[in-house]
N, C-alpha and C positions, 0 to 999 in steps of 0.2 A: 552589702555594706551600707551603713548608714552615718552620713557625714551630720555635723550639727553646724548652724553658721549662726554667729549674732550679725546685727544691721538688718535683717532684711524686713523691710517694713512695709513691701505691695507688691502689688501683680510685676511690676517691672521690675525689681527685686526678683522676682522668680525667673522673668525672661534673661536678664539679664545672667544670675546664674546657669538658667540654662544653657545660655550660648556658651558660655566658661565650658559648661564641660559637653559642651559637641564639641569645641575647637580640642578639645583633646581627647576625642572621638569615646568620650564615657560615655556608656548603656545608662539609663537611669531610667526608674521604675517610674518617681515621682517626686516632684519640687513642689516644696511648701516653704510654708515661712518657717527660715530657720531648720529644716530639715531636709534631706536630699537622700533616696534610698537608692541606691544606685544596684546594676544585676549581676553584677561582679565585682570581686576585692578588687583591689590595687596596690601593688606595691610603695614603701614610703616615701621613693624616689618621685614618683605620680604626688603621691600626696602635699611632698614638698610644695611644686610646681603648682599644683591645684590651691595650697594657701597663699601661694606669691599673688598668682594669680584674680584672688579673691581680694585680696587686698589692697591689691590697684585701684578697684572699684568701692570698696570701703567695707566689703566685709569682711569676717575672721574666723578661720576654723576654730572651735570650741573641743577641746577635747577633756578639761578638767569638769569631772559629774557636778559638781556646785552649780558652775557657772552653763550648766546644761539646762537645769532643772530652772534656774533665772531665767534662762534667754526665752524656757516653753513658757514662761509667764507672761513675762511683755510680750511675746508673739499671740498669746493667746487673748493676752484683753489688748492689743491692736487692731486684730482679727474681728474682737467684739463691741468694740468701740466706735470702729471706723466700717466695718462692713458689715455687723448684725445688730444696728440699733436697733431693732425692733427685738432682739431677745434680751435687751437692759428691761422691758417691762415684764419678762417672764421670769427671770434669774434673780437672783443676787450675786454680787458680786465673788464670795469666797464657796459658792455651790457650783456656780459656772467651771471656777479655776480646779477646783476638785477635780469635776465632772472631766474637762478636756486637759487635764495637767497629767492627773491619774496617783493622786497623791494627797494625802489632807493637808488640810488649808495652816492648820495652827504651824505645822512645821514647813510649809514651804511659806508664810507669811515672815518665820524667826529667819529665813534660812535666807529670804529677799532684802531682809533689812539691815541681816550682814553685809551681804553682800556688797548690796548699794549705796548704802548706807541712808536710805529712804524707806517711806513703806510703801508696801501695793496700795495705800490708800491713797498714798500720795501722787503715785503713778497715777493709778485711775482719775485722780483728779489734771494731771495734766496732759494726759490723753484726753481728756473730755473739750480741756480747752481748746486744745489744737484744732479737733472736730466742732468745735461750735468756732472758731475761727475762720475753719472753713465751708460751714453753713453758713456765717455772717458774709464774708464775701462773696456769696451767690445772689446773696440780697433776695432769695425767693422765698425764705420765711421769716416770722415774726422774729423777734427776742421771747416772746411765750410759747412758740411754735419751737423752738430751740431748746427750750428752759424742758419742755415735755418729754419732745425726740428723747434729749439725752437725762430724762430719769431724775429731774431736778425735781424737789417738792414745792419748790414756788420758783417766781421769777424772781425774788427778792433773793433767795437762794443764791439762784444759778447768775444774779449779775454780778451778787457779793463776792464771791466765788472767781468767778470771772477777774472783776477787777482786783483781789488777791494776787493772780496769778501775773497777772498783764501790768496792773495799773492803770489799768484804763476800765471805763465800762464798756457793756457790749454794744451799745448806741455809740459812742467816741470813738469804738476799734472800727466799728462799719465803716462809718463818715471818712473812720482816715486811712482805713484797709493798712494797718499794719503789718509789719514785718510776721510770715509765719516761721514756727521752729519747725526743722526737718525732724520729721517722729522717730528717727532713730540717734536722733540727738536728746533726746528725753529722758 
């Protein structure tokens, strides 16, 4: 069987899932973001229990296909935003979501914007900040070392950009390590 969860947006996100379903002694194949294949059905009595359960912690069983095909989005440019910057310099953005979506981009772009009522470009723009947020509070690289990382074409770009999002630039957010937004708040 295969469950679909929105919120989950890292590795403790999976752990934490996962202890969810030991504590109610479920087989599961493999936890990712947003997915959970587990090696046997379950009745919807389990299932019930297993969305209570999920919701405690802030996730939400997803069963309507719209809102399926959304969540493998944001899970997929999180995944690539915050865990594989270094494939922002090999991809594009709507080749990537194809690639790991498994679905072309124009109709899951029309289908995100209903949805959310934003675009994937807009996402990606504030997953970017989150993640240059949290390179700016390691303080161990530049603001051009940042502007690079995450695929900006200048630093003029990626400040502008920046203080769009925030209001602030990214030399003011360092100095005063601002508030971050939790990425499943995004």
């Amino acid at each position: 069987m295969e469950l679909r969860i929105k919120n989950m947006v890292c590795d403790r996100c999976i752990m934490s899932v996962e202890s969810i379903l030991s504590a109610h002694l479920i087989l599961f194949e493999k936890v990712d973001l947003g997915i959970v294949k587990t090696i046997l059905d379950f009745d919807e009595k389990t299932l019930h229990t297993l969305s209570e359960d999920f919701e405690k912690v802030g996730f939400e069983l997803i069963q309507d296909k719209n809102e399926i095909w959304v969540e493998s989005i944001k899970n997929t440019l999180v995944d690539l935003i915050h865990n594989h910057t270094d494939d922002l310099k090999k991809w594009n953005i709507s080749a990537w979501i194809e690639e790991h979506v498994g679905r072309d981009y124009k109709s899951l772009s029309a289908l995100f914007s209903a949805k959310e009522g934003n675009t994937i470009e807009h996402y990606v723009i504030a997953q970017k900040t989150e993640k240059a947020k949290e390179l700016l509070s390691y303080k161990e690289f530049t603001v051009s070392e940042i502007a690079d990382k995450l695929q900006y074409s200048s630093v003029a770009h990626f400040s502008n950009q920046f203080k769009k999002e925030t209001g602030f630039s990214p030399t003011e957010w360092r100095n005063d390590l601002l508030k971050r937004i939790p990425l499943d708040h995004i």
